[in-house]
PDB file of N, CA, C and O in Angstrom:
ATOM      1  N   UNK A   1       0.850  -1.167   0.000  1.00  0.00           N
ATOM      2  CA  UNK A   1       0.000   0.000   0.000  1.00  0.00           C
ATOM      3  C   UNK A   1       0.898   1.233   0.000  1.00  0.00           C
ATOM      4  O   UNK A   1       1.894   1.343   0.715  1.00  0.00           O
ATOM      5  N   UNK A   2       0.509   2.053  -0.771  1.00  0.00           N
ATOM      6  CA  UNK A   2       1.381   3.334  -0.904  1.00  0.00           C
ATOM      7  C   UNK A   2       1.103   4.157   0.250  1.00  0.00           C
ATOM      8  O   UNK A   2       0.547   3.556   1.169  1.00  0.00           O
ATOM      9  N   UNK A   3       1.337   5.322   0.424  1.00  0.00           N
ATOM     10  CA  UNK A   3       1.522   6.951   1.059  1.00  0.00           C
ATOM     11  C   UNK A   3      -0.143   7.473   0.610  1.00  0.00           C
ATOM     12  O   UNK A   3      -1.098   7.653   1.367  1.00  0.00           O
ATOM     13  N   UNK A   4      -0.084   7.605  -0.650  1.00  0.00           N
ATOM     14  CA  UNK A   4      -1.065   8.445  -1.251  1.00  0.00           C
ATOM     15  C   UNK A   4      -2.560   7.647  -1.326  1.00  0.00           C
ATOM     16  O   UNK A   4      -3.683   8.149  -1.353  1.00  0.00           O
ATOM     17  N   UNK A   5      -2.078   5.926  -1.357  1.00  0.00           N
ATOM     18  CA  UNK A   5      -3.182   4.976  -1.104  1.00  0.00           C
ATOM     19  C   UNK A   5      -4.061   5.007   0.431  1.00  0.00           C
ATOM     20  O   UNK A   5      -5.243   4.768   0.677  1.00  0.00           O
ATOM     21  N   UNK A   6      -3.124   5.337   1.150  1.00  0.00           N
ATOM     22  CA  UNK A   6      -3.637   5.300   2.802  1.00  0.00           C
ATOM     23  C   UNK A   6      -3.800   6.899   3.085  1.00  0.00           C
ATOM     24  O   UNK A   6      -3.853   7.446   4.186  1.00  0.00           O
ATOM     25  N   UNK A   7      -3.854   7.400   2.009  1.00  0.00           N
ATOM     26  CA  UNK A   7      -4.252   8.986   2.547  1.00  0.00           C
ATOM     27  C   UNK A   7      -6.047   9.056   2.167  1.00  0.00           C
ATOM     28  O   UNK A   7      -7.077   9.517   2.659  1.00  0.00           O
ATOM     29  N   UNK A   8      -5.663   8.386   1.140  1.00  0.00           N
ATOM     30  CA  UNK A   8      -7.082   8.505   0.247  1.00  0.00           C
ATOM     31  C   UNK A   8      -7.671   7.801   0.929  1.00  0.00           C
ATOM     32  O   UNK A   8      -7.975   8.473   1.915  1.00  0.00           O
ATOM     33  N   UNK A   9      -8.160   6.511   1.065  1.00  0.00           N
ATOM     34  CA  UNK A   9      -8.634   5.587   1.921  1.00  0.00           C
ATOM     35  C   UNK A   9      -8.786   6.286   3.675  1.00  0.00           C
ATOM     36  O   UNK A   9      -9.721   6.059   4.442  1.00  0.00           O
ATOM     37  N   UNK A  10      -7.782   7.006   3.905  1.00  0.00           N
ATOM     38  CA  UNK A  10      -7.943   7.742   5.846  1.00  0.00           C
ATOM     39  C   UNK A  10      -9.354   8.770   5.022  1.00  0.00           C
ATOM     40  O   UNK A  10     -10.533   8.642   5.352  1.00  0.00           O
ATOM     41  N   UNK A  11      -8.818   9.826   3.843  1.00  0.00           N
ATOM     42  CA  UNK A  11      -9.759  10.847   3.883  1.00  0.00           C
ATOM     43  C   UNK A  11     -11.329   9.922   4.061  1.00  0.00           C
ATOM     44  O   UNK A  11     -12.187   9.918   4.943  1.00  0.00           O
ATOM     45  N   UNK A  12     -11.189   9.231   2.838  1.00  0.00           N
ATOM     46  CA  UNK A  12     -12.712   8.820   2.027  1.00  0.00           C
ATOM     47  C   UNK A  12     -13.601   8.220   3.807  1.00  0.00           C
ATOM     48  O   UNK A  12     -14.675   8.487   4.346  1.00  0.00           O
ATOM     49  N   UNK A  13     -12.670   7.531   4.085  1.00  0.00           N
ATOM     50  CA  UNK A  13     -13.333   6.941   5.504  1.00  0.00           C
ATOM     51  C   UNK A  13     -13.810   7.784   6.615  1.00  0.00           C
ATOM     52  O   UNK A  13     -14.885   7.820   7.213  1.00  0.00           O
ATOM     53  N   UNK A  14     -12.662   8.486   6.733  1.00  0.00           N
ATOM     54  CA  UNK A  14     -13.247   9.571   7.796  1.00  0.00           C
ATOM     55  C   UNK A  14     -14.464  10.647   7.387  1.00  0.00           C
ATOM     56  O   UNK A  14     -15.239  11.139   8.207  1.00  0.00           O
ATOM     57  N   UNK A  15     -14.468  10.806   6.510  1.00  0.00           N
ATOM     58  CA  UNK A  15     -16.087  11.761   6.167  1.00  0.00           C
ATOM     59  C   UNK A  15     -16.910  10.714   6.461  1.00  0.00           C
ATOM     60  O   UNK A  15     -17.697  10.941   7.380  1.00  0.00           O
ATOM     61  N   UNK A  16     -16.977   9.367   5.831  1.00  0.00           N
ATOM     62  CA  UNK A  16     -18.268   8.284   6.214  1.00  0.00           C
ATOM     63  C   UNK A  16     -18.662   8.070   7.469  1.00  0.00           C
ATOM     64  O   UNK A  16     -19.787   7.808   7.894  1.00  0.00           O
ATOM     65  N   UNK A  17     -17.383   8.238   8.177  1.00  0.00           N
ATOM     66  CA  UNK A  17     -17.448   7.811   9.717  1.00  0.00           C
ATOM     67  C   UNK A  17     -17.794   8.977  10.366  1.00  0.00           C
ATOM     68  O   UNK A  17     -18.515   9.001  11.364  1.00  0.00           O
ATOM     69  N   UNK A  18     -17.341   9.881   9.872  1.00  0.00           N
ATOM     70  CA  UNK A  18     -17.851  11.537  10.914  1.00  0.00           C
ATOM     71  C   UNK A  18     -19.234  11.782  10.425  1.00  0.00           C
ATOM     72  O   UNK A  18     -19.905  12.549  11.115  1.00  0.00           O
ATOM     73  N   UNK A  19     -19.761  11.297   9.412  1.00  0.00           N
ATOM     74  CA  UNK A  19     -20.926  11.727   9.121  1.00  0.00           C
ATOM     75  C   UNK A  19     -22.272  10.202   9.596  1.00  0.00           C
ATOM     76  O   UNK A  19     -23.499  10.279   9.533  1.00  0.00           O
ATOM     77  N   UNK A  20     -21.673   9.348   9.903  1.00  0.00           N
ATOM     78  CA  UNK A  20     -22.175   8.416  10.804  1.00  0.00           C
ATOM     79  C   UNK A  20     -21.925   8.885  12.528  1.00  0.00           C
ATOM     80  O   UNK A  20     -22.994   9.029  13.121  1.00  0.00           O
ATOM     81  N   UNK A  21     -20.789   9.109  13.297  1.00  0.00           N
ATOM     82  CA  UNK A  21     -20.856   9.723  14.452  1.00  0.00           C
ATOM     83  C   UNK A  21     -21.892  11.060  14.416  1.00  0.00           C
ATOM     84  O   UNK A  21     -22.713  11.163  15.328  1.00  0.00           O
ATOM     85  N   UNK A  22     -21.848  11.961  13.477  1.00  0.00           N
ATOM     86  CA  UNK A  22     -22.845  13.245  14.090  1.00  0.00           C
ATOM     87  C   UNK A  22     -24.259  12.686  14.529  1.00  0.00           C
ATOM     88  O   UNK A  22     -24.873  13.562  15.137  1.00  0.00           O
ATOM     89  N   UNK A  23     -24.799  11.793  14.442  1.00  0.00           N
ATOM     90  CA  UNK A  23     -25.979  12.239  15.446  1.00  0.00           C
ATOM     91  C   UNK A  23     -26.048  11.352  16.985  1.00  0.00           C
ATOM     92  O   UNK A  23     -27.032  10.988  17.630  1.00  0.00           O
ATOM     93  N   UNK A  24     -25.285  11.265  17.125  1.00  0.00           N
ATOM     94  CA  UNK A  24     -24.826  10.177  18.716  1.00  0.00           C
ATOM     95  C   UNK A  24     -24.813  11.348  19.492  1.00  0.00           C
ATOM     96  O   UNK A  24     -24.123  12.287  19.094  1.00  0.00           O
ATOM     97  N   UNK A  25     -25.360  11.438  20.377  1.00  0.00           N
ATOM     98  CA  UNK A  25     -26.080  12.285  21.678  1.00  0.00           C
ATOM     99  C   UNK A  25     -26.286  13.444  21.500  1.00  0.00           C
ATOM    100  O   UNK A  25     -25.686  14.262  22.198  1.00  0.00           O
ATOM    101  N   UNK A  26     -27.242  13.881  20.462  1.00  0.00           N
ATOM    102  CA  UNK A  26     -27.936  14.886  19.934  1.00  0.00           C
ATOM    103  C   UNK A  26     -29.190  15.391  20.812  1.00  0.00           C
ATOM    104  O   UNK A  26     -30.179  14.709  20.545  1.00  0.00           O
ATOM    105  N   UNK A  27     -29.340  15.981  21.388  1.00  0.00           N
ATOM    106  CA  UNK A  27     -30.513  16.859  22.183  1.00  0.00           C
ATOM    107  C   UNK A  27     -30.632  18.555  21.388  1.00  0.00           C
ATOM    108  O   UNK A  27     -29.891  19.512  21.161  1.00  0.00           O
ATOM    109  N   UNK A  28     -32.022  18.164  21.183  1.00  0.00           N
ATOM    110  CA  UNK A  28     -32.781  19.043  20.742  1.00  0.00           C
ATOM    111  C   UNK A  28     -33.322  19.926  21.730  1.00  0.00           C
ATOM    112  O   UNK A  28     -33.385  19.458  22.867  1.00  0.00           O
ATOM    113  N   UNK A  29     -33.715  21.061  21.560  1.00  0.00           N
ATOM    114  CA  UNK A  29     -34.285  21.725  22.948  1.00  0.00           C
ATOM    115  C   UNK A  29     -35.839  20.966  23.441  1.00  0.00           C
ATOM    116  O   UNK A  29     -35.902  20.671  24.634  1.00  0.00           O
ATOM    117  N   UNK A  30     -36.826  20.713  22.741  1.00  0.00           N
ATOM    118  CA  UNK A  30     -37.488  19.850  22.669  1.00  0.00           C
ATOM    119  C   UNK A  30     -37.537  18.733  23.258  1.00  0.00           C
ATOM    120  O   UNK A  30     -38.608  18.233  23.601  1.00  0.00           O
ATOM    121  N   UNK A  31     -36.039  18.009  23.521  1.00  0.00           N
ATOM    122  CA  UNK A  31     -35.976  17.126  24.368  1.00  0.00           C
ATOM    123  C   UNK A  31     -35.619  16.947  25.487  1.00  0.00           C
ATOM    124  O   UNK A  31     -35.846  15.925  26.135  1.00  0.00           O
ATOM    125  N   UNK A  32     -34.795  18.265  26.002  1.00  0.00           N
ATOM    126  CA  UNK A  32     -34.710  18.831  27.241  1.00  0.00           C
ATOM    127  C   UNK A  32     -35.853  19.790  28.034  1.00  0.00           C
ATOM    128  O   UNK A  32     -35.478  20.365  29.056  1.00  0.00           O
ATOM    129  N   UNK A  33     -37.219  19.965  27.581  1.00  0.00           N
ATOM    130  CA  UNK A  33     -38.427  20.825  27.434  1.00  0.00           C
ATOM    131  C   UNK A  33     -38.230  22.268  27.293  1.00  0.00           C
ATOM    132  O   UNK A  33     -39.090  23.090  27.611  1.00  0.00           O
ATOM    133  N   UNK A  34     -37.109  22.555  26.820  1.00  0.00           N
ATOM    134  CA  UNK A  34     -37.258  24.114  26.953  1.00  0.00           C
ATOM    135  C   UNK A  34     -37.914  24.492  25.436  1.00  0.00           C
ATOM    136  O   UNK A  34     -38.562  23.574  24.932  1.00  0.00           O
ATOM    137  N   UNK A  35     -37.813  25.768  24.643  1.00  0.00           N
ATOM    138  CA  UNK A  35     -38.385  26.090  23.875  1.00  0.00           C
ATOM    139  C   UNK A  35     -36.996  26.376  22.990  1.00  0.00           C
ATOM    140  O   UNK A  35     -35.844  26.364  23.422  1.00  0.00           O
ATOM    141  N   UNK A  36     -37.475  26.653  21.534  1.00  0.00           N
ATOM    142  CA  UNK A  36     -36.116  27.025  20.771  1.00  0.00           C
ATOM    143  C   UNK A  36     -36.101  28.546  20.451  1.00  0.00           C
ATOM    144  O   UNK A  36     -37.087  29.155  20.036  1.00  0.00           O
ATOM    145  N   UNK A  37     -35.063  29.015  20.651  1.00  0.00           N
ATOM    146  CA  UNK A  37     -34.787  30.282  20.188  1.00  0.00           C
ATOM    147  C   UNK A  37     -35.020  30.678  19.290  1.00  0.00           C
ATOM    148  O   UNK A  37     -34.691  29.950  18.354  1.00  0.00           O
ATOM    149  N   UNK A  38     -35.410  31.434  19.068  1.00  0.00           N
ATOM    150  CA  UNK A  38     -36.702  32.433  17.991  1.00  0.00           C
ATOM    151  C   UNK A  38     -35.722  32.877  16.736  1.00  0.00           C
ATOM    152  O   UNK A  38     -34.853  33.746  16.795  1.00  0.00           O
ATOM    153  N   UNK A  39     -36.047  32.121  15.655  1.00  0.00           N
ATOM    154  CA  UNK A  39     -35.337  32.204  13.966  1.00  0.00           C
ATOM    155  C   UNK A  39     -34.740  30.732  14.251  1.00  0.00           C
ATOM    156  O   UNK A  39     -34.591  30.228  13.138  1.00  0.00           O
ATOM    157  N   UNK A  40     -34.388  29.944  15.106  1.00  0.00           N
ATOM    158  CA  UNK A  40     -33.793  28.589  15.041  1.00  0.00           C
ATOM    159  C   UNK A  40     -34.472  27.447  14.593  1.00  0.00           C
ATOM    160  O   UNK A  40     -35.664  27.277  14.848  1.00  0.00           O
ATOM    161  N   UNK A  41     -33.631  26.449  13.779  1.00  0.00           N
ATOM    162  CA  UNK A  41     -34.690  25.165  13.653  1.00  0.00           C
ATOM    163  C   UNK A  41     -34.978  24.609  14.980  1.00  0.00           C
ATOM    164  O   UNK A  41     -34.180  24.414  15.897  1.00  0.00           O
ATOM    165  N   UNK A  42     -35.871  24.449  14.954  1.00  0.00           N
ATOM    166  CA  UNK A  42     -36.519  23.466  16.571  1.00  0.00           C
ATOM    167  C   UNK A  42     -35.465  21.732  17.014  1.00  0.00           C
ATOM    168  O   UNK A  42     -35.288  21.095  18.053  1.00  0.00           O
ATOM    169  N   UNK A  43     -35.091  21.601  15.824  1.00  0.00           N
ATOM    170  CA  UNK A  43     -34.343  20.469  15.638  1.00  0.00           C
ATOM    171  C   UNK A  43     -32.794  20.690  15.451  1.00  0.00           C
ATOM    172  O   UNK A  43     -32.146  19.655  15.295  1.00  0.00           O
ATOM    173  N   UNK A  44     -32.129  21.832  15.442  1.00  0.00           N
ATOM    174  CA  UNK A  44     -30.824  22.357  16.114  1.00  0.00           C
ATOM    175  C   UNK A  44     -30.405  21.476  17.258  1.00  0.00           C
ATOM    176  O   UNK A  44     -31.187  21.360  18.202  1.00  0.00           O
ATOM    177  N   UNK A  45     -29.545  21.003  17.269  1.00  0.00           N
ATOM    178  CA  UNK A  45     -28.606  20.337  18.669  1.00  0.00           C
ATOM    179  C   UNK A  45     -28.743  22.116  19.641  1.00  0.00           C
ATOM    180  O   UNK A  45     -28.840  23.322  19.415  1.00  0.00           O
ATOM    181  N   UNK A  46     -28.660  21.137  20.754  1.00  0.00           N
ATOM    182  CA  UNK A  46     -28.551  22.833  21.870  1.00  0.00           C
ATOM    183  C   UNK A  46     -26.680  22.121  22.216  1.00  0.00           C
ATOM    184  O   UNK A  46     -25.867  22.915  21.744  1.00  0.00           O
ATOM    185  N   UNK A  47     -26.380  21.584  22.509  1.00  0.00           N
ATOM    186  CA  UNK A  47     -24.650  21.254  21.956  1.00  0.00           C
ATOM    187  C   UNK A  47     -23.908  20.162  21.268  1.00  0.00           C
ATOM    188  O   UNK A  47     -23.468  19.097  21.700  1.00  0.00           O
ATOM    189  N   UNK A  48     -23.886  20.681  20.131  1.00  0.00           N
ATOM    190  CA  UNK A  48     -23.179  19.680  19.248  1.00  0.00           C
ATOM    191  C   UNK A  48     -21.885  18.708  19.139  1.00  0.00           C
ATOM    192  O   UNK A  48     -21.611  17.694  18.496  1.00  0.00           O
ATOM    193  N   UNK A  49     -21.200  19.558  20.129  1.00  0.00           N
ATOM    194  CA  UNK A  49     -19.917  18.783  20.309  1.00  0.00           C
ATOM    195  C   UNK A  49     -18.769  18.336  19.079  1.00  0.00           C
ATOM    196  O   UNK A  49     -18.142  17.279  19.013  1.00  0.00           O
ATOM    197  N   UNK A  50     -18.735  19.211  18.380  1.00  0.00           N
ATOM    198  CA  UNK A  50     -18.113  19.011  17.206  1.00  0.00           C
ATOM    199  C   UNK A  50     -16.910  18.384  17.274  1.00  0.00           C
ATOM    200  O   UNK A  50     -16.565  17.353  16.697  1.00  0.00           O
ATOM    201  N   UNK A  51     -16.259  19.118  18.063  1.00  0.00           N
ATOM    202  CA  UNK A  51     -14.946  18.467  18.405  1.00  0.00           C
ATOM    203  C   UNK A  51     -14.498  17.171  18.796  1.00  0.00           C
ATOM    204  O   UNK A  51     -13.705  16.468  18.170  1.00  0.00           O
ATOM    205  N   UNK A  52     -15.193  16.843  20.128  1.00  0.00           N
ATOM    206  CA  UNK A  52     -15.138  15.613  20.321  1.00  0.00           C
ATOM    207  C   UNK A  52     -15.916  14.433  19.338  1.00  0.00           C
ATOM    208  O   UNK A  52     -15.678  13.231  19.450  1.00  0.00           O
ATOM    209  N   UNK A  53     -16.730  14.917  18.516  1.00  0.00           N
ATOM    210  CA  UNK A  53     -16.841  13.985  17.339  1.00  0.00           C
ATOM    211  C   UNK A  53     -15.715  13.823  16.699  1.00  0.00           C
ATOM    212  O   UNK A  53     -15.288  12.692  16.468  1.00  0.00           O
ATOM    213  N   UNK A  54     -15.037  14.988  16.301  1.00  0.00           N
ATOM    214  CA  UNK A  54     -13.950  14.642  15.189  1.00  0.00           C
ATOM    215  C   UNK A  54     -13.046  14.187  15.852  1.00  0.00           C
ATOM    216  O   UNK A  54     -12.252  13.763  15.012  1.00  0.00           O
ATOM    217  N   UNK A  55     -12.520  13.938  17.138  1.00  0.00           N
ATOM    218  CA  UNK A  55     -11.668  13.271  17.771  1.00  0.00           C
ATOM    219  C   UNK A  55     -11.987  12.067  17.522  1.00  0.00           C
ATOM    220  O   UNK A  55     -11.310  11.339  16.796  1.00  0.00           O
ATOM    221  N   UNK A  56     -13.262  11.651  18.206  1.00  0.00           N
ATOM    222  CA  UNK A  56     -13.965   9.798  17.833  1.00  0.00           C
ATOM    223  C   UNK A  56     -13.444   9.627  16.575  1.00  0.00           C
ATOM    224  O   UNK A  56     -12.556   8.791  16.408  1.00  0.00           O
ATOM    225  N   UNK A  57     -13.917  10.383  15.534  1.00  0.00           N
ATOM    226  CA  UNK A  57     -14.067  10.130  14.136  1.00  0.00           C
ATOM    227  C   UNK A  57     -12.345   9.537  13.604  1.00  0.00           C
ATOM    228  O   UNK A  57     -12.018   8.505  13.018  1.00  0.00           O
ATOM    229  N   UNK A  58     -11.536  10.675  14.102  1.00  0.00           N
ATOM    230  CA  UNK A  58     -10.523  10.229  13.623  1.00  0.00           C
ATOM    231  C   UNK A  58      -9.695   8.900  14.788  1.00  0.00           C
ATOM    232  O   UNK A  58      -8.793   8.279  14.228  1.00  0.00           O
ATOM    233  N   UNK A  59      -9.890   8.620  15.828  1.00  0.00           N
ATOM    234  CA  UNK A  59      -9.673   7.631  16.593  1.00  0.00           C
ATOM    235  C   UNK A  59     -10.606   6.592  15.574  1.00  0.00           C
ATOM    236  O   UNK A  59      -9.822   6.453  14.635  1.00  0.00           O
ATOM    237  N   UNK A  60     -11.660   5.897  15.271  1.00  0.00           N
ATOM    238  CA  UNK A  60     -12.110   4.936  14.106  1.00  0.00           C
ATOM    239  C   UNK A  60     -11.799   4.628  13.227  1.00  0.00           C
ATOM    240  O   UNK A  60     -12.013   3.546  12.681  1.00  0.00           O
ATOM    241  N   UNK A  61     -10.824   6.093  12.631  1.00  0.00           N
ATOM    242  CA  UNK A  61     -11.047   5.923  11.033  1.00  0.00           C
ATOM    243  C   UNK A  61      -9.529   5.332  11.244  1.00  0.00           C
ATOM    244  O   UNK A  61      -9.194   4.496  10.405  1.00  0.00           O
ATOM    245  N   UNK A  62      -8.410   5.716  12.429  1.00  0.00           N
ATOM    246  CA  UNK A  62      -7.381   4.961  12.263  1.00  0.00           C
ATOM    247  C   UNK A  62      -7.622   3.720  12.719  1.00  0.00           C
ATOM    248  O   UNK A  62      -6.724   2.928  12.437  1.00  0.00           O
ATOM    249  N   UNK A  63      -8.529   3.275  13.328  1.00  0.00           N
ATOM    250  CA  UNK A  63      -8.679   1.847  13.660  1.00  0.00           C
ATOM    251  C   UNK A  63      -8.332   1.160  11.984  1.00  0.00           C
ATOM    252  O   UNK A  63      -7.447   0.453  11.503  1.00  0.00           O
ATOM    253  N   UNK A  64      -9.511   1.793  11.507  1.00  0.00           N
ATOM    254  CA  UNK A  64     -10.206   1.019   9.851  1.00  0.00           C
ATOM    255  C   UNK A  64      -8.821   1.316   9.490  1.00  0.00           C
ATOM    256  O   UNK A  64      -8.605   0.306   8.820  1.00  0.00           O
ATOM    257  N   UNK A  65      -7.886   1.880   9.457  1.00  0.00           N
ATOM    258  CA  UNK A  65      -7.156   2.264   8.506  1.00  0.00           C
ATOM    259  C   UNK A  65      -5.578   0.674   8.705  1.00  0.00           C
ATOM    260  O   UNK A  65      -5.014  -0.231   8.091  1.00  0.00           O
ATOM    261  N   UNK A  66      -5.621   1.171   9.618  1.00  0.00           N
ATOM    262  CA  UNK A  66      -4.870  -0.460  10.452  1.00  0.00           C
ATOM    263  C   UNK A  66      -5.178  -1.844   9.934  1.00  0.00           C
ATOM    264  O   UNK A  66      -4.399  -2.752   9.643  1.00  0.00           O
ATOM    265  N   UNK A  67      -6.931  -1.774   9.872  1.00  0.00           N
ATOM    266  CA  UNK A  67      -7.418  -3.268   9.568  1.00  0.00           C
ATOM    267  C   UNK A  67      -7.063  -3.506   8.101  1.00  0.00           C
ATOM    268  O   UNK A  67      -6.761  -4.631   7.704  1.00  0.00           O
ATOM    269  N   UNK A  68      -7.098  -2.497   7.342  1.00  0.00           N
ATOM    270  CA  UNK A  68      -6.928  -2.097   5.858  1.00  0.00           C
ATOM    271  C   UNK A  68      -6.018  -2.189   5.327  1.00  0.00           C
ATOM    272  O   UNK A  68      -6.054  -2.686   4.201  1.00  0.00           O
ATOM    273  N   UNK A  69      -4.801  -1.761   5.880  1.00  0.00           N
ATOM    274  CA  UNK A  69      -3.132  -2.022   5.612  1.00  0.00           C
ATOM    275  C   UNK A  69      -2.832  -3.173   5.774  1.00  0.00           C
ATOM    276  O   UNK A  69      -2.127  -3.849   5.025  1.00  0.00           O
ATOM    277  N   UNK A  70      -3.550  -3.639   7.180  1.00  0.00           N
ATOM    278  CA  UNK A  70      -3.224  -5.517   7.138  1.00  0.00           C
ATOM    279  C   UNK A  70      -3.592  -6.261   5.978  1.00  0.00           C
ATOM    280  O   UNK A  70      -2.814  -6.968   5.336  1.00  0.00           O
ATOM    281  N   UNK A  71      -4.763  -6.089   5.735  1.00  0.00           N
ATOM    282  CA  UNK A  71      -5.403  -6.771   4.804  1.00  0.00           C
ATOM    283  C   UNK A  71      -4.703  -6.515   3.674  1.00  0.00           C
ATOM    284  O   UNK A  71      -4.277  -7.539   3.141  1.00  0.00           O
ATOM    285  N   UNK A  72      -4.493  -5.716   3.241  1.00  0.00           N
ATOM    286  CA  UNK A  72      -3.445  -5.678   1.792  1.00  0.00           C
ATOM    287  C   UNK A  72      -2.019  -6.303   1.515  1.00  0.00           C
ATOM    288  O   UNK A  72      -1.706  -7.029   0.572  1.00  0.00           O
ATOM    289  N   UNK A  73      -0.917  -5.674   2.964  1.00  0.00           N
ATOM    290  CA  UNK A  73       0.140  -6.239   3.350  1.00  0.00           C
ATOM    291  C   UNK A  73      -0.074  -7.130   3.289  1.00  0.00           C
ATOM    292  O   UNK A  73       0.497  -7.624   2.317  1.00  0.00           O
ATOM    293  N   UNK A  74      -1.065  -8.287   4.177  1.00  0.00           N
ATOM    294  CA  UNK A  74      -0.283  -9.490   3.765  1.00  0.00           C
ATOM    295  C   UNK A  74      -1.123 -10.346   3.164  1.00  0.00           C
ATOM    296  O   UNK A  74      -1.119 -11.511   3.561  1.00  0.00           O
ATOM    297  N   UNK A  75      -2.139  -9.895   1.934  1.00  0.00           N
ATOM    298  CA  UNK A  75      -2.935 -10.299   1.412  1.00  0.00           C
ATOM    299  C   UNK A  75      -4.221 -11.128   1.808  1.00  0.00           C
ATOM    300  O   UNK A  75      -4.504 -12.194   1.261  1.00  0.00           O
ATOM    301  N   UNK A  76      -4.756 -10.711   2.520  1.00  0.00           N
ATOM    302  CA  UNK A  76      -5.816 -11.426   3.756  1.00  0.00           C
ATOM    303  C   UNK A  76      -6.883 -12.451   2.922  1.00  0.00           C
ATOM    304  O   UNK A  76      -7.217 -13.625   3.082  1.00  0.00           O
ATOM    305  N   UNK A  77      -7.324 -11.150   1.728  1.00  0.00           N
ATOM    306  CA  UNK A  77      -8.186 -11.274   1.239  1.00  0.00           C
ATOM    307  C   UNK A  77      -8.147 -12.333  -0.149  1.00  0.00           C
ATOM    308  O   UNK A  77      -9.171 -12.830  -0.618  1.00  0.00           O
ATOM    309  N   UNK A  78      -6.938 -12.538  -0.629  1.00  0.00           N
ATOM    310  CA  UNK A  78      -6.355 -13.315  -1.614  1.00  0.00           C
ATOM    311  C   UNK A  78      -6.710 -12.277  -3.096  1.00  0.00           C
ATOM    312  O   UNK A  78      -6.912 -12.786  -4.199  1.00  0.00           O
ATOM    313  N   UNK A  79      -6.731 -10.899  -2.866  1.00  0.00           N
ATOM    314  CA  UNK A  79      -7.382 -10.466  -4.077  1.00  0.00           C
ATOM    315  C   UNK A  79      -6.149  -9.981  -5.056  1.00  0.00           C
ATOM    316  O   UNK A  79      -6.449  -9.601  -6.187  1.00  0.00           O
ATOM    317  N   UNK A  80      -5.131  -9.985  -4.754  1.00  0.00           N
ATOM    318  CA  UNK A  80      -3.767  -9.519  -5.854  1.00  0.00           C
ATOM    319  C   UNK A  80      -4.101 -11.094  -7.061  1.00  0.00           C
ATOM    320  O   UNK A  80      -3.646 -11.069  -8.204  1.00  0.00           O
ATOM    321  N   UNK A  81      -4.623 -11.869  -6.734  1.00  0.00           N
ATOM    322  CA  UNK A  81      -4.122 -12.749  -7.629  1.00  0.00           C
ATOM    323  C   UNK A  81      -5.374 -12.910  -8.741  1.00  0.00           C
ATOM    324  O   UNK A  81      -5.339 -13.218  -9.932  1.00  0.00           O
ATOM    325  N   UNK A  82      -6.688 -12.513  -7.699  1.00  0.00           N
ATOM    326  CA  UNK A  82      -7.715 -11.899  -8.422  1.00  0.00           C
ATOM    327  C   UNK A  82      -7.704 -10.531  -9.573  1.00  0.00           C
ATOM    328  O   UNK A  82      -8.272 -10.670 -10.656  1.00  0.00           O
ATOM    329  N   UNK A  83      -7.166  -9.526  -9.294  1.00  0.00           N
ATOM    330  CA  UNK A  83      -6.760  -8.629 -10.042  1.00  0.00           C
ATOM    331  C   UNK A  83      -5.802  -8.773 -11.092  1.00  0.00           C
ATOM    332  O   UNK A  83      -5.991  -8.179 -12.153  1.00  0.00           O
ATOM    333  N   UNK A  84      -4.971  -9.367 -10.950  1.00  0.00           N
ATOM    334  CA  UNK A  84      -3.603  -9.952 -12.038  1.00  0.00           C
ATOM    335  C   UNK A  84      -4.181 -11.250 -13.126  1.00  0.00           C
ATOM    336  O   UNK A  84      -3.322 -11.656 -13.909  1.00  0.00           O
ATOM    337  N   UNK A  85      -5.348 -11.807 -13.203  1.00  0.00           N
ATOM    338  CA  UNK A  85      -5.503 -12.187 -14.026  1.00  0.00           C
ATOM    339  C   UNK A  85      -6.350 -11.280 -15.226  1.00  0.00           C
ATOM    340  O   UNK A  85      -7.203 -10.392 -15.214  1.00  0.00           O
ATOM    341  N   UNK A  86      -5.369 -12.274 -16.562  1.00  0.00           N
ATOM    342  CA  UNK A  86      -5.861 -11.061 -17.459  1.00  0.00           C
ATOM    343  C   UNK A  86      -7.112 -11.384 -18.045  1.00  0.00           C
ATOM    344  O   UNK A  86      -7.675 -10.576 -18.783  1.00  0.00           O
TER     345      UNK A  86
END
């Protein structure tokens, strides 16, 4: 696996995965009973936690990224021999 192979593969993953983490402990004002602030969607997070998503996000995406390098390195999957036929 190259440099530029495991960059692409970290990016492509981590948007899937950060955009799977954003709605994990989402409170709406609605669900805390208060009311929403006047021009807001009613369905606005009252704290989103952005940050510590993208921390998770990128703690996962290097998990996947680990399982991924294995699998290629030492051919887990048997697929080089799949691809090389002509």
């Amino acid at each position: 696996m190259t440099w530029s192979g495991a960059a692409i593969f970290f990016a492509i993953s981590w948007w899937l995965v950060f955009f799977t983490v954003l709605p994990w402990g989402v409170r709406t004002p609605g669900d805390v009973g208060e009311a929403a602030e006047l021009g807001h969607a009613t369905s606005a997070p009252i704290r989103p936690r952005l940050g510590l998503k993208a921390l998770v996000t990128t703690g996962i995406t290097l998990v996947l990224l680990v399982m991924f390098v294995v699998v290629v390195q030492y051919d887990l999957l048997g697929y080089r021999e799949y691809v090389s036929r002509p």
